[in-house]
C-alpha positions in Angstrom: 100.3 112.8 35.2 101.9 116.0 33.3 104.1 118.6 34.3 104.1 122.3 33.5 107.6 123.8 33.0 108.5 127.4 32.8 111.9 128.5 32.4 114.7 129.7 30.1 116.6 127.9 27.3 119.5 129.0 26.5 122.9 127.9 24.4 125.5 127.8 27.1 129.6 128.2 26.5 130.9 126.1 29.3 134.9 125.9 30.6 136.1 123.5 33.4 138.9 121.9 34.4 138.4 118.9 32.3 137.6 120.9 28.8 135.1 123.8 27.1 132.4 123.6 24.9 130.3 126.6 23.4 127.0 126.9 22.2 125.8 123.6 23.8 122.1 123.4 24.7 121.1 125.0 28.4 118.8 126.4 30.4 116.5 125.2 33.5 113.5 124.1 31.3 115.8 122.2 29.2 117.3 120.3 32.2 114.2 120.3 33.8 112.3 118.6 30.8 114.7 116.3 30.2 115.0 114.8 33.6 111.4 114.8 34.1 110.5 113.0 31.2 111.9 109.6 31.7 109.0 110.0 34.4 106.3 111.8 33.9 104.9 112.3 30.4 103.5 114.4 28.3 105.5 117.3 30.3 104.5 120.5 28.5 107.7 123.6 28.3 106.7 127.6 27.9 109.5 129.2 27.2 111.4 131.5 24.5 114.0 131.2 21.9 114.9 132.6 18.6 114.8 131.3 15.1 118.3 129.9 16.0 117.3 127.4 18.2 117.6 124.3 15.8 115.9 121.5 14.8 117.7 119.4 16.4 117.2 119.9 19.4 113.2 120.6 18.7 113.5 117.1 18.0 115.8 116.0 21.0 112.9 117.9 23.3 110.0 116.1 21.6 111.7 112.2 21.8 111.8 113.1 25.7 108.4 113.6 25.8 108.0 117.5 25.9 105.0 119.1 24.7 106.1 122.6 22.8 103.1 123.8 22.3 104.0 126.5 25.1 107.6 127.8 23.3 107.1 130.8 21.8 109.6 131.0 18.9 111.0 134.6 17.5 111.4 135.5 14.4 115.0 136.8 13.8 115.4 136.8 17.3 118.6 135.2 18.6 118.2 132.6 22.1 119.4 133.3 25.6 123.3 132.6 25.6 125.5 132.3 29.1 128.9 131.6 29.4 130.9 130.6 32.4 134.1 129.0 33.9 134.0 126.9 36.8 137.0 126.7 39.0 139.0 123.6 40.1 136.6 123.0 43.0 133.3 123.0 40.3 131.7 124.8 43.4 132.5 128.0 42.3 132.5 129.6 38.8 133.1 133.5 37.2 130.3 134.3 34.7 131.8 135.7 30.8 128.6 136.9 29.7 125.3 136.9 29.7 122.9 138.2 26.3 119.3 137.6 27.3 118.3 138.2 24.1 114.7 137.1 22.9 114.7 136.2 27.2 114.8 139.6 27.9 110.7 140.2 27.1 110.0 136.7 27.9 106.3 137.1 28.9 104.6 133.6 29.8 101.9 132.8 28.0 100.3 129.7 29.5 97.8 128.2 26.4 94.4 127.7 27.1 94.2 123.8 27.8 96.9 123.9 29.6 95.7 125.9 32.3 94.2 123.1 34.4 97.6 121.1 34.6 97.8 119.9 38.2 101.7 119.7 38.6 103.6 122.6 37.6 106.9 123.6 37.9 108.5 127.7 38.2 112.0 127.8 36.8 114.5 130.0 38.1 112.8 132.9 36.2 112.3 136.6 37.7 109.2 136.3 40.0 106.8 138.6 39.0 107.3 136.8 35.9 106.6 133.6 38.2 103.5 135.3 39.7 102.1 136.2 36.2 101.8 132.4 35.9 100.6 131.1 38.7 97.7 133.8 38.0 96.9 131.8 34.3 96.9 128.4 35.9 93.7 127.0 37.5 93.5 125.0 40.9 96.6 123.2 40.7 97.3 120.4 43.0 101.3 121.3 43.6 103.4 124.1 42.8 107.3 123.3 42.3 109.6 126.4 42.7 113.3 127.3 42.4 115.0 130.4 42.8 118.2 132.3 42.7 120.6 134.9 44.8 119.7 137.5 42.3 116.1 137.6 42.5 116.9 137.1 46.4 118.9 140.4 46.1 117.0 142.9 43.7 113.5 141.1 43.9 112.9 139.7 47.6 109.6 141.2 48.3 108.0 140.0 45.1 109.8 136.6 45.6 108.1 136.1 49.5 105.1 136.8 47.5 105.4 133.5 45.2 106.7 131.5 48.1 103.4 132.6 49.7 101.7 130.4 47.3 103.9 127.5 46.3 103.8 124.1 47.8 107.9 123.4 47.3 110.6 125.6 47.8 114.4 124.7 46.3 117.3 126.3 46.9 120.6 126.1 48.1 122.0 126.9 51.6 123.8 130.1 50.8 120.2 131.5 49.6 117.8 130.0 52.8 120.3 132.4 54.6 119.6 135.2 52.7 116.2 135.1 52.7 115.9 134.4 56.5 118.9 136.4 57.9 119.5 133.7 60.0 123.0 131.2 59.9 121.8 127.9 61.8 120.0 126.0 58.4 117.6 125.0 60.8 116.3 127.8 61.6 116.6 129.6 58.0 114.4 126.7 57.2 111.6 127.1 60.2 111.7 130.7 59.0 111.0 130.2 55.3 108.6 127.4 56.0 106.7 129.8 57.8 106.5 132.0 54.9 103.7 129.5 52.9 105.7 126.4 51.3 104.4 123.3 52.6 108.4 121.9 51.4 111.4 123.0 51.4 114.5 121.5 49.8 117.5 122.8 50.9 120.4 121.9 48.3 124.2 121.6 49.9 125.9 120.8 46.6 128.4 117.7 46.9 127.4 117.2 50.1 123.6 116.9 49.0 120.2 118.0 50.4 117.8 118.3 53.0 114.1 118.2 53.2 112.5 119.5 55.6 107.9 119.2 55.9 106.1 120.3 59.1 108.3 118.9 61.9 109.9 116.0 60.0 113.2 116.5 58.1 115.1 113.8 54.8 118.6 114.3 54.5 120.0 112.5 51.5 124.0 113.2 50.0 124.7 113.1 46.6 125.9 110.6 44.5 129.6 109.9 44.5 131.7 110.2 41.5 135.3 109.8 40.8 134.6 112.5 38.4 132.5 115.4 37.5 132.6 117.1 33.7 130.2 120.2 34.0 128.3 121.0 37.0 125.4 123.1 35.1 122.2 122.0 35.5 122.5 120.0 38.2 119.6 121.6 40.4 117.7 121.8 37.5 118.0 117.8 36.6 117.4 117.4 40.7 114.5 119.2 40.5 113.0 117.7 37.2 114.0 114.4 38.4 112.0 114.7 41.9 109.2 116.7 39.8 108.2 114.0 37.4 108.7 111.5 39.4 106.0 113.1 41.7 104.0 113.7 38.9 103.6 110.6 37.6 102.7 109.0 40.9 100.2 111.5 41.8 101.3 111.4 45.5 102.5 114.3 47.5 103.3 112.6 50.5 105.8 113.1 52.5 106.9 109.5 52.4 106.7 109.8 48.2 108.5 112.9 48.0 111.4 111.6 49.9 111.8 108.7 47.3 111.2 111.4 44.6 114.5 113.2 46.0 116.6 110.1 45.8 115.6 109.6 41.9 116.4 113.7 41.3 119.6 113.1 43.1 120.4 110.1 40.5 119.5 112.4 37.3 121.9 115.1 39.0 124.4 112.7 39.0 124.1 111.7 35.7 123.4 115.1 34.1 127.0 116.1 36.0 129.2 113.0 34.1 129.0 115.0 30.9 128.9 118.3 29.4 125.3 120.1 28.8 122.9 118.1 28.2 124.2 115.1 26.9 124.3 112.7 30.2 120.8 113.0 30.1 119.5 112.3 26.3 120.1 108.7 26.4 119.6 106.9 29.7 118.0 103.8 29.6 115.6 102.9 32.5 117.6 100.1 33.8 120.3 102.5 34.6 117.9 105.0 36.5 116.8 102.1 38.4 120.2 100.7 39.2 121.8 104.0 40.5 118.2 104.3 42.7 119.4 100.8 44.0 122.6 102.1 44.6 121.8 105.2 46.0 119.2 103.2 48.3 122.7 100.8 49.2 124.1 103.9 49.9 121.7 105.1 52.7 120.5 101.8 54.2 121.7 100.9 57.7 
């Protein structure tokens, strides 16, 4: 099966510990394509960028199996750029700058045929801007969301709004707090769960995540590495990971979606071993399937 994506690309400028880069390909559709498409396939991105977005990686999107006829391209307008500098912990970081850019009147435009896609995936994008898609798509089988802090902060009411009507829910701990006003992440997560997603997927970073469905609950920590290059895109390539995994199986189960999380854990890993997106453009399927084993070692008892 096929996957829907909406979200930003962007051309990040990246400093950590270990080095800098600028200009290097980003955003959550990127990551999210990317990782979904050594699963699922054709996975279709909608999205924005400027004449500036090159060829290259046009062509790096299309050999993973994205389908752009959903990115809008601008003429003479210049792509989304973000910079930011992580500290020593990689946990935290200081955003330089942000230039939306040809993001800034991003209006999803979901083409015609594509409307009946039965997976589909909301980027970390503004939610109203979330809620004008899920009002072009038609009887989809299961909605994948992600979120943010700031649209926590400035657009909460429109955000319980989406989560009304998505299946899966994916954030990190700091934000199932502020949505719920409660500490215990047990009960932020009865409290969300209430709300309307079916799943929840609360992320905790190095120390990994926690699904939670009905009365059952996952708990799965993330792949350990001596050492880390570039944090960004991490959730995304968790969340593309688990998403076209899904979609290619066609199951929504409980018992599926936990072995979805475990191969979205592995393409975190591997998107974190290098800068951008370059852990990601040239895995082979053995190695996917040999950190999965791994990760399965890992957990066994």
């Amino acid at each position: 099966m096929s996957l829907l994506i909406i979200g930003s690309i962007a051309f990040d400028t990246i400093e950590t510990p270990i080095d800098k880069v600028e200009d290097t390909l980003g955003g959550s559709a990127t990551y999210i394509c990317l990782a979904a498409g050594y699963f699922s396939k054709p996975n279709y991105i909608v999205g924005v960028v400027g004449d500036d977005f090159k060829s290259e990686h046009i062509e790096m999107l299309e050999k993973h199996n994205t389908d752009l006829q959903g990115l809008q391209i601008i003429k003479g307008g210049k792509t989304f750029r973000w910079g930011g500098r992580y500290h020593e912990n990689l946990n935290d970081r200081d955003t330089l700058f942000t230039e939306l850019n040809v993001f800034e009147t991003f209006n999803p435009q979901i083409p015609n045929n594509l409307r009946k896609t039965e997976f589909v995936l909301l980027g970390n994008i503004d939610p109203p801007l979330q809620m004008n898609v899920l009002n072009q798509i038609e009887s989809p089988k299961f909605i994948f969301c992600d979120t943010m802090n700031l649209w926590i902060d400035i657009r909460k009411k429109e955000l319980l709004e989406v989560m009304e009507k998505v299946d899966m829910l994916v954030i990190n701990d700091s934000e199932s707090k502020m949505i719920s006003g409660e500490k215990n992440i047990f009960k932020a997560a009865e409290y969300i769960q209430k709300i309307g997603p079916k799943y929840l997927i609360i992320k905790k970073g190095e120390h990994g995540a926690i699904l939670f469905y009905e009365d059952k609950m996952f708990s799965i920590p993330a792949f350990p590495l001596k050492q880390i290059s570039d944090p960004t895109g991490a959730g995304d390539s968790f969340l593309g990971g688990l998403a076209g995994y899904v979609a290619r199986t066609n199951d929504i189960s409980f018992k599926n979606i936990k072995k979805g999380i475990v191969y979205g854990t592995c393409m975190a890993s591997f998107c974190v071993e290098h800068f951008s997106t370059k852990g990601l453009e040239n895995l082979s399927e053995d190695e996917i399937e040999n950190r999965f084993k791994e990760m399965k070692e890992l957990t066994e008892f």
